[in-house]
C-alpha positions as CSV (number, residue, x, y, z in Angstrom):
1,X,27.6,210.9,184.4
2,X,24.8,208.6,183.1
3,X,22.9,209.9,186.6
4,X,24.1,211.2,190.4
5,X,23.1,210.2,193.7
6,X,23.3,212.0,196.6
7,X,22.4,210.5,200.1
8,X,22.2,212.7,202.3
9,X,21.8,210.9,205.5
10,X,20.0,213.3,208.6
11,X,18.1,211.4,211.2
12,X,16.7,209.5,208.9
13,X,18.1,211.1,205.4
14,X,19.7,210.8,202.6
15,X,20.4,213.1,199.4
16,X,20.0,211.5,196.1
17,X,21.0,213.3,192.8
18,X,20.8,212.1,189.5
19,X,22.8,214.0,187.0
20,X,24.2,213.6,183.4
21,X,26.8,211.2,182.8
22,X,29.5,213.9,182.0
23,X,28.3,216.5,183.8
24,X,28.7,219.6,186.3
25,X,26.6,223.0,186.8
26,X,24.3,220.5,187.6
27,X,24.1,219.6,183.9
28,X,26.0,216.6,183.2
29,X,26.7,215.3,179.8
30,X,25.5,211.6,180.5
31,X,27.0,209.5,177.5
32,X,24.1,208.9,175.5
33,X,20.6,210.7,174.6
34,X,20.5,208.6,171.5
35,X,17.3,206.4,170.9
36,X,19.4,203.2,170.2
37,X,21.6,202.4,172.6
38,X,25.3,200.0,173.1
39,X,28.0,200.5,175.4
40,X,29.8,201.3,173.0
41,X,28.1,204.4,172.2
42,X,29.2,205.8,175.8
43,X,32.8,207.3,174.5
44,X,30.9,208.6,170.9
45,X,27.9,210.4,172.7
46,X,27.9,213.9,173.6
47,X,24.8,215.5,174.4
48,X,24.2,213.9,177.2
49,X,20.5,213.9,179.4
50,X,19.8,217.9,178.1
51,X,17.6,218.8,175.5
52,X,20.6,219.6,173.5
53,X,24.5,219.5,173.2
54,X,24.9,223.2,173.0
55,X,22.8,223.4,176.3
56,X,25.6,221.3,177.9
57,X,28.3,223.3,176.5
58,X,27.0,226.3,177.7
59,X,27.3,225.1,181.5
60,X,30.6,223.8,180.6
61,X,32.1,226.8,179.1
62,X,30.7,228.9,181.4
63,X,30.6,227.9,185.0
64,X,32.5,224.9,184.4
65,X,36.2,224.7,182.8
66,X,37.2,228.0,183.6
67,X,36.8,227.4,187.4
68,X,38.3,224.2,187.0
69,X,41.4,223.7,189.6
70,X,44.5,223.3,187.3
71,X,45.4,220.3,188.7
72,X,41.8,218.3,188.0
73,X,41.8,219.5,184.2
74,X,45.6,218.1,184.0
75,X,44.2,214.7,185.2
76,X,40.5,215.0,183.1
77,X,43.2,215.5,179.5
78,X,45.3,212.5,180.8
79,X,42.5,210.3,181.1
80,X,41.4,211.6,177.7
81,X,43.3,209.1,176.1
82,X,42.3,205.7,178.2
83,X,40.2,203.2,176.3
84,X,37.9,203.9,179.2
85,X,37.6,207.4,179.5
86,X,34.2,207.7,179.4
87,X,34.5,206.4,183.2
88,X,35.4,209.9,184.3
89,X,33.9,211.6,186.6
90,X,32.0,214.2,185.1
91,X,33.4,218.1,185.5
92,X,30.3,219.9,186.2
93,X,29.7,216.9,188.5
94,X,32.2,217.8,190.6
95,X,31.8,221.4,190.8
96,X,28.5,220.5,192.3
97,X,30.1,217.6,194.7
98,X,33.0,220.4,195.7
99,X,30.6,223.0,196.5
100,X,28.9,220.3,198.5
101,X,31.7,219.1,200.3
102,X,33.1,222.5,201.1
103,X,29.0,223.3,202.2
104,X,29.2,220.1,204.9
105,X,32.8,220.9,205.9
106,X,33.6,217.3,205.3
107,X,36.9,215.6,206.2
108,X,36.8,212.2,206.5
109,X,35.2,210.4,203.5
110,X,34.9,206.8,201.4
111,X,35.2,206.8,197.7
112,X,33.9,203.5,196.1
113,X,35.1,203.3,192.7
114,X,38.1,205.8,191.9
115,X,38.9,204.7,187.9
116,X,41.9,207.4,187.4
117,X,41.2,209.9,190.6
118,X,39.5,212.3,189.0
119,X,36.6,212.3,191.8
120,X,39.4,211.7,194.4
121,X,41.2,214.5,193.6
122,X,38.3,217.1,193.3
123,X,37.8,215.6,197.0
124,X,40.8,215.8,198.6
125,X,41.5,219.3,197.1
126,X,38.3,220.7,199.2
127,X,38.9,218.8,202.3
128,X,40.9,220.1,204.8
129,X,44.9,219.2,205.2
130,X,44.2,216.7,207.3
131,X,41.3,215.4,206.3
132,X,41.0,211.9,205.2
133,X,39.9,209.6,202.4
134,X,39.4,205.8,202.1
135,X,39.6,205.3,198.2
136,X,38.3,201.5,197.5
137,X,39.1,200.1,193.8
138,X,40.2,196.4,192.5
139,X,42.4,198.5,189.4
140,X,45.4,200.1,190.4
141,X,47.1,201.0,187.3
142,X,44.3,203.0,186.5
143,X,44.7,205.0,189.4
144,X,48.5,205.0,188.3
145,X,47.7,207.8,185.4
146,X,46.3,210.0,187.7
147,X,48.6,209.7,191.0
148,X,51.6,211.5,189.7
149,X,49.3,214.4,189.3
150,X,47.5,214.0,192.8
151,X,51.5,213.7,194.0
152,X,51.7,216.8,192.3
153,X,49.2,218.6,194.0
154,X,50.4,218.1,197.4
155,X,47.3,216.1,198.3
156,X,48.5,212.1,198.5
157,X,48.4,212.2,202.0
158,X,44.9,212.2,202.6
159,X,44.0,209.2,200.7
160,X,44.7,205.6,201.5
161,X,44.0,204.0,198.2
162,X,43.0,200.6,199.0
163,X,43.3,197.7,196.2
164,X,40.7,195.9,197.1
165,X,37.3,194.1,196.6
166,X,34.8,197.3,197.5
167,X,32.4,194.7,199.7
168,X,35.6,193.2,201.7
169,X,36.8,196.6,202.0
170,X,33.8,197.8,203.8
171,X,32.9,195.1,205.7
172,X,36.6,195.2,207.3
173,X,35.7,199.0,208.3
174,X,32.8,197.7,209.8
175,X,34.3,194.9,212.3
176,X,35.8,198.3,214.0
177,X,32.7,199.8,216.0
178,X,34.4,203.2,216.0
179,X,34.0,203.4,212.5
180,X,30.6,203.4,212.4
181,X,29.0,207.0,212.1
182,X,32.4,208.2,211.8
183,X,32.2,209.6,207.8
184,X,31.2,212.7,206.5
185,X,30.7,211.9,203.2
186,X,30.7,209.2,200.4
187,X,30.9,209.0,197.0
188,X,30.0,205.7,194.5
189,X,30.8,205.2,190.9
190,X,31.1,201.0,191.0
191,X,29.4,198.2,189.7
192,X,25.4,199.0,189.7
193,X,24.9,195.1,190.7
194,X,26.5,195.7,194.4
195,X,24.7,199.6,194.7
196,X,22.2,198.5,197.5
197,X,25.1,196.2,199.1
198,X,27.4,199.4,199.1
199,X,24.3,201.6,200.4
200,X,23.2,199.4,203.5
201,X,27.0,199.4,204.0
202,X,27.7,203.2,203.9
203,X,24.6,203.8,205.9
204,X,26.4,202.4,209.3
205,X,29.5,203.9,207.9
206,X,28.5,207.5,207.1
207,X,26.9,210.2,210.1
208,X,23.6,211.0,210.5
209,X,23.3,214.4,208.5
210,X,26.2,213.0,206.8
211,X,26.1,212.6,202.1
212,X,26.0,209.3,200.3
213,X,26.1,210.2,196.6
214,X,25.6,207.7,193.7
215,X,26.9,208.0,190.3
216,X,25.2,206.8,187.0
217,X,21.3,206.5,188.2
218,X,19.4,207.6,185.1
219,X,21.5,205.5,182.9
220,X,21.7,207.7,179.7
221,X,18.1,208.6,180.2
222,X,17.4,205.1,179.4
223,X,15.6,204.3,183.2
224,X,12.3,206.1,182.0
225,X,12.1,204.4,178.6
226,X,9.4,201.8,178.4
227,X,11.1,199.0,177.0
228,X,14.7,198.0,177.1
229,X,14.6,195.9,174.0
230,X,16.3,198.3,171.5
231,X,20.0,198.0,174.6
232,X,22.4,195.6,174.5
233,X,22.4,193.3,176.7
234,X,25.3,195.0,178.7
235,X,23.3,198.2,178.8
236,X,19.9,196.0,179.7
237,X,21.9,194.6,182.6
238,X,23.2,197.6,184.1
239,X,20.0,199.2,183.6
240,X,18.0,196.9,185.3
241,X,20.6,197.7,188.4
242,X,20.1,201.3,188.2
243,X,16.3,201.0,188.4
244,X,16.3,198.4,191.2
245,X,18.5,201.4,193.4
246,X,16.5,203.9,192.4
247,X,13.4,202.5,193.8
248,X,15.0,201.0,196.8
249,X,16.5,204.6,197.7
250,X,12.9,206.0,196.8
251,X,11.0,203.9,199.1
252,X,14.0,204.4,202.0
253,X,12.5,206.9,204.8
254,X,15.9,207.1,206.5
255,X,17.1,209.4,203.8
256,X,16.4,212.8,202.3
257,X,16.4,212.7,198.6
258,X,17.3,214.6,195.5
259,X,17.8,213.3,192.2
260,X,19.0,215.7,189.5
261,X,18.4,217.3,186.3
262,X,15.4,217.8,186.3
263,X,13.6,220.5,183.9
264,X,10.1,221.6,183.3
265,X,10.0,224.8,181.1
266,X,12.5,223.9,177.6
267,X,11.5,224.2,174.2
268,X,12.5,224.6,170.8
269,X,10.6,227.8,169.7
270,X,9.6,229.7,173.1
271,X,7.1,232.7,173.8
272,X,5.9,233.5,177.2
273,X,2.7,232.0,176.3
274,X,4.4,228.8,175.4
275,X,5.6,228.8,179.4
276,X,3.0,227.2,181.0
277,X,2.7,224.7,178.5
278,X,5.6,223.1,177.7
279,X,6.7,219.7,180.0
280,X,9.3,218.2,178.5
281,X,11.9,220.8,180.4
282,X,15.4,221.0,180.1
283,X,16.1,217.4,179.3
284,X,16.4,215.3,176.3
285,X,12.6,214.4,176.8
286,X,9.2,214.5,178.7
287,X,9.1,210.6,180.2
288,X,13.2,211.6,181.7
289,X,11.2,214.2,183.8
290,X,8.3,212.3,184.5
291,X,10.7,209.4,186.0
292,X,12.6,211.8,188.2
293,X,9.4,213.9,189.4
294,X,6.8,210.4,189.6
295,X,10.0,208.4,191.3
296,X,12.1,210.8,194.0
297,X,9.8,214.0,194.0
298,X,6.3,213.5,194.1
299,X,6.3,210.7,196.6
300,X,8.2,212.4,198.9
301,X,6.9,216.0,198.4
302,X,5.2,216.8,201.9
303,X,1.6,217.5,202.5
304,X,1.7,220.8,202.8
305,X,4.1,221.5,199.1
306,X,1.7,219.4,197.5
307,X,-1.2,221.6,198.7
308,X,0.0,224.5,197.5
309,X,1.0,223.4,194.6
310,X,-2.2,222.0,193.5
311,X,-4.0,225.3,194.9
312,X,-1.3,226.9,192.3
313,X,-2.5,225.0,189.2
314,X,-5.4,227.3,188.5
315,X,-3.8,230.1,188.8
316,X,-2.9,232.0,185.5
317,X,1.1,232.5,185.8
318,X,1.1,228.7,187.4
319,X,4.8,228.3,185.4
320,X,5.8,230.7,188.0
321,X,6.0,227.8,190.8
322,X,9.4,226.9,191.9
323,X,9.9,223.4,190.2
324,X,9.4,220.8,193.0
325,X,12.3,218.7,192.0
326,X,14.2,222.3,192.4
327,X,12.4,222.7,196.0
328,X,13.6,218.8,196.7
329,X,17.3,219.6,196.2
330,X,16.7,223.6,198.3
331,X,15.4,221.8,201.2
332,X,18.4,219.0,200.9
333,X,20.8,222.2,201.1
334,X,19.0,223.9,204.2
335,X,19.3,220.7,206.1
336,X,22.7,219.9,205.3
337,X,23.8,223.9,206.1
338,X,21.8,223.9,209.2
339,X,20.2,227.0,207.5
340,X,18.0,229.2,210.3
341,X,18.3,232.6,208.6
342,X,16.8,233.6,205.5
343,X,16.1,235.9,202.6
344,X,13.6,235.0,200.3
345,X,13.2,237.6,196.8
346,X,10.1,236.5,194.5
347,X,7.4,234.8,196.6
348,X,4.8,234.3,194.3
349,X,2.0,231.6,195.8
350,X,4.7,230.5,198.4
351,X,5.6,227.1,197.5
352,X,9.5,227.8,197.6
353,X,8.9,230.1,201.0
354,X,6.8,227.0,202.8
355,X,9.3,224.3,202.1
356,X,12.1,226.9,203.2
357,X,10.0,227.4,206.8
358,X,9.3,223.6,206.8
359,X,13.1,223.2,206.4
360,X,14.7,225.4,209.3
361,X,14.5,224.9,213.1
362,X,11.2,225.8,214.8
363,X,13.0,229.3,216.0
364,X,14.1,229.9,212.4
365,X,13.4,232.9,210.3
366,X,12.6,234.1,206.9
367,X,12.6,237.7,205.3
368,X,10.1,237.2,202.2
369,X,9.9,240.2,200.0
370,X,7.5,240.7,197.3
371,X,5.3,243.0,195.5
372,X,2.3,240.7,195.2
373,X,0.8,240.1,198.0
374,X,-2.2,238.8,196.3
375,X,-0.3,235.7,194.8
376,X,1.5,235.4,198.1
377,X,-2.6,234.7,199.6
378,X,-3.0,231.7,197.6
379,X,-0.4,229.8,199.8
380,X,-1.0,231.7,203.3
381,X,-4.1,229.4,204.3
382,X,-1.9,226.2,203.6
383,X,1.1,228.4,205.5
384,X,-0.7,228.6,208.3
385,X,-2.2,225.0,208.6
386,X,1.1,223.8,208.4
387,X,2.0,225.5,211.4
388,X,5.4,227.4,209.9
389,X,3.7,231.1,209.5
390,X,5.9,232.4,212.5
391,X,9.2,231.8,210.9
392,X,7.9,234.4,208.0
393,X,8.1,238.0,208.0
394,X,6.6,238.8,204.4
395,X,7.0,242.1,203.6
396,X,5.2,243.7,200.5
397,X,7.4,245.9,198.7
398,X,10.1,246.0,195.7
399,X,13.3,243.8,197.0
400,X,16.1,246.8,196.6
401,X,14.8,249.1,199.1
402,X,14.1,246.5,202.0
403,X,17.6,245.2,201.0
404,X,18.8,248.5,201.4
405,X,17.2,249.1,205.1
406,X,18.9,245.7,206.1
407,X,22.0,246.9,205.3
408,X,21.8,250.1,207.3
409,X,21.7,248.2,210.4
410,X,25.6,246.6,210.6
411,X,24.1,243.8,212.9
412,X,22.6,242.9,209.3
413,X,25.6,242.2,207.7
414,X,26.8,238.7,206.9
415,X,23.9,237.4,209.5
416,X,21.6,235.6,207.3
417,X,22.4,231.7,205.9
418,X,20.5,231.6,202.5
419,X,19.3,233.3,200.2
420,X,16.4,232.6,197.2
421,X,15.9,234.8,195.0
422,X,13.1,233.9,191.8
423,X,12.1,237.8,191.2
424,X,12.5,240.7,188.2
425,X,15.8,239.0,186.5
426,X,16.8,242.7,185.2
427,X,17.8,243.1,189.1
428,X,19.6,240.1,189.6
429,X,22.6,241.7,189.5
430,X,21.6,244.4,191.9
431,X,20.3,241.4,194.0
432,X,23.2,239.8,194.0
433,X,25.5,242.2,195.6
434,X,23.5,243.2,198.2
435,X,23.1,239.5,199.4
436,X,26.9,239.0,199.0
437,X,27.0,241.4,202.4
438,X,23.9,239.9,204.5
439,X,25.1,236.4,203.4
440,X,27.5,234.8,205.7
441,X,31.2,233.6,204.7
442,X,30.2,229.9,204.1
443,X,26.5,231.2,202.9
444,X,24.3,230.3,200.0
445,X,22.4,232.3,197.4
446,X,20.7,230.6,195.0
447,X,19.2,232.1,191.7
448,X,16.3,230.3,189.8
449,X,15.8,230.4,186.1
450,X,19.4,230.5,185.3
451,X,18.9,228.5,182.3
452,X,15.9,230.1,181.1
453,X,14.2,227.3,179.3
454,X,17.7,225.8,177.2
455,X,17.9,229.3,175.3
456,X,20.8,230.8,177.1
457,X,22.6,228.6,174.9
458,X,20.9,229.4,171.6
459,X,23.5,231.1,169.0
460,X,20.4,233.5,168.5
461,X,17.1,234.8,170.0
462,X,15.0,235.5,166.9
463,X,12.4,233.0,167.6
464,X,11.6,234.4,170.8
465,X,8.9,237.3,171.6
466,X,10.0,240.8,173.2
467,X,9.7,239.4,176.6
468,X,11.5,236.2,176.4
469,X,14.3,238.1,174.6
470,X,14.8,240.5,177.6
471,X,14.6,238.1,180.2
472,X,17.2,236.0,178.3
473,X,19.5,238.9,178.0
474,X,19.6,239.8,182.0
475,X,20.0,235.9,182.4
476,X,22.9,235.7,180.4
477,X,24.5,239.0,182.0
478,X,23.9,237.3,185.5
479,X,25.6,233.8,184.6
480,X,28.5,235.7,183.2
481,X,28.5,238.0,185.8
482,X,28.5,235.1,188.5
483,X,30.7,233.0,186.3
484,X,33.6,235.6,186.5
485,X,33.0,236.5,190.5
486,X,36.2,235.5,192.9
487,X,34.2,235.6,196.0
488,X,31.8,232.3,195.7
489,X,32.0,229.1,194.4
490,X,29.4,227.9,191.7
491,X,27.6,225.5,190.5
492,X,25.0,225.5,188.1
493,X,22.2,222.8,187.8
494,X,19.6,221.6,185.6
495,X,16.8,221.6,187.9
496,X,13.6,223.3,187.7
497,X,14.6,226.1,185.0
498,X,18.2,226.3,186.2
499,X,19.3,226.6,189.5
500,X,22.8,228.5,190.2
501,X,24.4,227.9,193.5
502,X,26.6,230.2,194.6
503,X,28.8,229.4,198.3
504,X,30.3,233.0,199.8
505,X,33.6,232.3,199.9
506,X,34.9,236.3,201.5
């Protein structure tokens, strides 16, 4: 994926993510991090928008492939050898759109674009029997190398493939009034010259509350270069598209938006000094972040989140914020969830607490645990003006005993939506099983720094100091220990320092 869009459409809302052309723990590998640029280098490229290929093949090794339905990695090796295949949908990609999907409980959704079926499948496997898709593309026969395999997996019957003009298609839904408002969920990997036409069109068709998601929006990282002149003039073309969308959806107010990766603590050589210095994330460089923060972050970062962030700046573990393209995308999944219980572990200042309480319902609530209630004074002030400090019980102490006295009431159990936890990562673990019984069936915990700076997927930790090299141990021991966990679905993405999502499944 050369970028991912997600609308999510609430009210006035839409969710916008921006991933890596061939992607999927949020990490996509987007066809081309090379300087010089031709189509043709989309099917030769493989390190994608991350600071690295290895980076990307850690995700996809990890989280990815072996969590991979059968039946979508049969259909991702046929499409292997298609002089096209560089079309697919991206596997990590899709384990972030299935864990959405599932999240939303959608069932009736429009795919704009469908190229073998790859996305189409992934859908129709987590909607429910009789959910429905309309699937809108003007080249059957590639959707002929991937339908025997849909047939296969018992799934045909929710789609109605439609071979078709995508505008005609649309418009014909349209001339029906009860169509309108009537999908959960889209998903759009077309021509970039008809993106707005397909987005004015999917916002009548889609629910409030309901997901638009865009393929392909940061281009090969290309959209945050400041010239086009060393593209081809297919790739200036389809460029220009992608940046006209991404400013139109930027500047919409009846969305909510999230564009993803983004990454603000990678490097080569790391210490923990090195921490607060370092900008260039986990992406292939520092104006890709810049374009993601300065486009669909900053502008829409409320008042209060931009506050505290700047009353964070001066303080002296200030790489301890929660990344506020990270907070964009958390406050994206509280809406869509309806989140009004939660559990926050790690506090710090308070930024990812305050956009948690300006996320849930006026009568929501938040257990906030921490040790440092020092830190946790920088943000109160800005907590309080924002008028949220009532949905916040913050209790001072380590997290494993005050998990432990939830738990010994039974009420507790399986009664809270969320979870955050940003805390000691040698506990994660121990974190993580104790949430996985206050968390409800259908709940999310979420675990920051999952990626710990790109260096999760170094071969060896040599260069680092004693404290990087500890940390990066317990992170590693918590994505495997995740990665091989039956009772939630995952997916990891390259936001912030890595996010890992993980839905409760039992």
């Amino acid at each position: 994926m050369l970028g991912f869009v997600m609308g999510f459409r609430a009210s006035s809302t839409v969710l916008l993510k921006n991933l890596s052309y061939q992607f999927a723990t949020i990490t996509m590998e987007d066809g081309g991090a090379a300087r010089v640029l031709t189509v043709h280098d989309f099917s030769k490229t493989e390190v994608g928008l991350l600071q690295s290929k290895e980076l990307n093949q850690y995700i996809l090794e990890t989280n990815v492939y072996p969590r991979e339905p059968e039946p979508l990695k049969e259909l991702r090796n046929a499409t292997a050898s298609q002089p096209r295949n560089v079309m697919l949908t991206a596997p990590d990609g899709g384990a972030l759109m299935a864990l959405l999907l599932r999240l939303m409980n959608a069932k009736k959704t429009i795919e704009v674009g469908v190229y073998t079926g790859y996305s189409l499948l992934l859908t129709a496997l987590s909607i429910p029997d009789d959910g429905k898709i309309v699937a809108i593309d003007i080249d059957r026969e590639a959707y002929g190398v991937g339908l025997p395999i849909i047939q296969k997996a018992g799934v045909e019957h929710k789609i109605d493939f439609i071979e078709s003009n995508a505008i005609l298609a649309l418009d014909k839904l349209l001339e029906d009034p009860k169509n309108e408002g009537s999908f959960d969920y889209a998903f759009v990997d077309a021509d970039k010259a008809n993106y707005l036409n397909y987005y004015e069109r999917l916002m009548k068709l889609v629910r409030i509350g309901g997901l638009i998601v865009f393929d392909n929006t940061l281009w090969s990282g290309t959209v945050a270069w400041a010239s086009d002149s060393l593209l081809d003039d297919h790739m200036k073309l389809q460029r220009h598209h992608v940046l006209k969308i991404n400013k139109f959806l930027a500047a919409d107010t009846r969305i909510q938006l999230s564009q993803v990766p983004t990454m603000e603590d990678g490097a080569a050589r790391l210490t923990v000094r090195d921490l607060s210095k370092t900008d260039m994330g986990l992406l292939q460089s520092k104006e890709l972040n810049q374009y993601i923060l300065e486009t669909n972050v900053y502008p829409r970062e409320p008042e209060p989140l931009k506050e505290l962030r700047n009353a964070t700046a001066s303080h002296p573990r200030k790489h301890m914020l929660t990344a506020p393209d990270g907070g964009a995308l958390m406050a994206l999944l509280l809406r869509l969830m309806n989140a009004k219980k939660t559990i926050e572990i790690g506090v710090y200042t308070g930024y990812s607490l305050l956009l948690t309480a300006l996320s849930i319902p006026d009568d929501g609530k938040i257990v906030a645990i921490d040790m440092d209630r020092e830190a946790f004074m920088v943000g109160l002030p800005i907590i309080q003006k924002a008028g949220v400090e009532h949905k916040i019980d913050f209790i001072e102490s380590e997290a494993i005993p005050i998990l432990d006295k939830l738990l010994e009431d039974p009420k507790k159990e399986g009664s809270f939506d969320y979870a955050f936890v940003d805390a000691d990562k040698d506990n994660y673990v121990n974190y993580h099983e104790r949430l996985m019984k206050l968390v409800r069936i259908g709940g999310l915990i979420v675990f920051d720094n999952t990626l710990w700076a790109g260096t999760v997927a170094w071969a060896s930790d040599s260069l680092l100091d004693d404290y990087m090299q500890f940390r990066r141990h317990h992170v590693l021991k918590i994505n495997k220990f995740l990665a091989e966990d039956t009772r939630i679905q995952l997916s990891q993405v390259p936001v912030g320092d890595g996010l890992t999502i993980c839905r409760r499944l039992y």
